[in-house]
N, C-alpha and C positions, 0 to 999 in steps of 0.2 A: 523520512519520518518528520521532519522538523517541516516541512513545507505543508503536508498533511495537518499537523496538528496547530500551525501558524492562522490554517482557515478554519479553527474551531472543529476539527474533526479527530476523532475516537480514533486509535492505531490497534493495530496485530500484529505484529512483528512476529516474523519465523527466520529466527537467528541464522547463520552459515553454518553447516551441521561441520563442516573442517576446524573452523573458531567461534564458539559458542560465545564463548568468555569475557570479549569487547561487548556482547549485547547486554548479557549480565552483570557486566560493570557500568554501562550505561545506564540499568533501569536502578541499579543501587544511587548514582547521582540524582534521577528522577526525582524520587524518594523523598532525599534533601531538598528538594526545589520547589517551588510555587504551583508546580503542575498538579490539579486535584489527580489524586488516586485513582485508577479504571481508567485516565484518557491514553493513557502508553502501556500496552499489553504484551510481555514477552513468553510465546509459547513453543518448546525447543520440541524438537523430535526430527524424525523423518522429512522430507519438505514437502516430495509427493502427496505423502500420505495427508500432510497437515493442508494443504492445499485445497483437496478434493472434498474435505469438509469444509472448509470456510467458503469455498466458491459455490458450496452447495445449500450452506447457511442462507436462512430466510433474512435475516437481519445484517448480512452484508450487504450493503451496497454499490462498494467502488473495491476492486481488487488490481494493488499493483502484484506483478509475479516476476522475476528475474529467474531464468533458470533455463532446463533447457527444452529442446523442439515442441519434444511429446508435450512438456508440461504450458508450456504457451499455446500449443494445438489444443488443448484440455479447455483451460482458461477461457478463450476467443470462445468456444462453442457455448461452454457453460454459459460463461456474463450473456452470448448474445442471445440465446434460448430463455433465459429469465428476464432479460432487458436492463442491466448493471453495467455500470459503467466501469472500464478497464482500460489495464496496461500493462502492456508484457514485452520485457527487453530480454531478449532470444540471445543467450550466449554462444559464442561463436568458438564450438573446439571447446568449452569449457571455461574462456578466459574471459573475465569479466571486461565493460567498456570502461573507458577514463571518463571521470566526472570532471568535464570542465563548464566553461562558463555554460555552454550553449545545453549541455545534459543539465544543470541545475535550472533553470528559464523554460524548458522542459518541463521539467517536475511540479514547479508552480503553476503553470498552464493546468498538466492533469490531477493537482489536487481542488480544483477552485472549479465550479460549477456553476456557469453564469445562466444567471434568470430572465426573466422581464415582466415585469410588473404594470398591468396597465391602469391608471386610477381617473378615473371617468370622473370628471368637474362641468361645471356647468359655467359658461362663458355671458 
């Protein structure tokens, strides 16, 4: 989340349906902090379920998805049948990856969406 909203972009968080409760204490510190209102969004339920509507959502356009086979198999078709950009870490058994240096360096790569701009001058 903090990599997303570091390059000026809007979150949706679909909390751990196991512990809700770390996500909901984090959007309570939001709150108190500098972060305008609307940029960090936490919507609990189902993750499937919440899933298939955001990925089907016209107004998303970058979808990360951690979970499992089916729901990354979902994901990859949806984003690439609409042309959205994604990513999806495939839990292995159910157990999540460690986040060390090289998963966070990762995550800044797929939040940050490089352009190129060409500005035509006259010499």
């Amino acid at each position: 989340m903090g990599a997303a909203v570091s390059r000026g972009n809007t979150v949706v968080m679909v909390p751990s349906e196991k512990h809700p409760f770390s996500a909901l204490q984090l959007i309570q510190v939001l709150e108190t902090s500098d972060i305008p209102a609307g940029v960090v969004n936490i919507v609990s339920g189902e993750r499937d379920h919440l899933t298939r509507h955001l990925a089907n959502h016209s107004v998303v356009q970058t979808l990360w998805y951690w979970g499992s086979r089916e729901g990354c198999q979902f994901v990859r078709y949806t984003c690439a049948r609409a042309g959205r950009r994604m990513w999806v870490n495939e839990s292995e058994g159910g157990a999540e990856r460690e986040w060390g240096y090289s998963r966070i360096e990762e995550s800044l790569q797929h939040s940050t969406q490089y352009k190129q701009v060409w500005i035509p001058s006259t010499v």
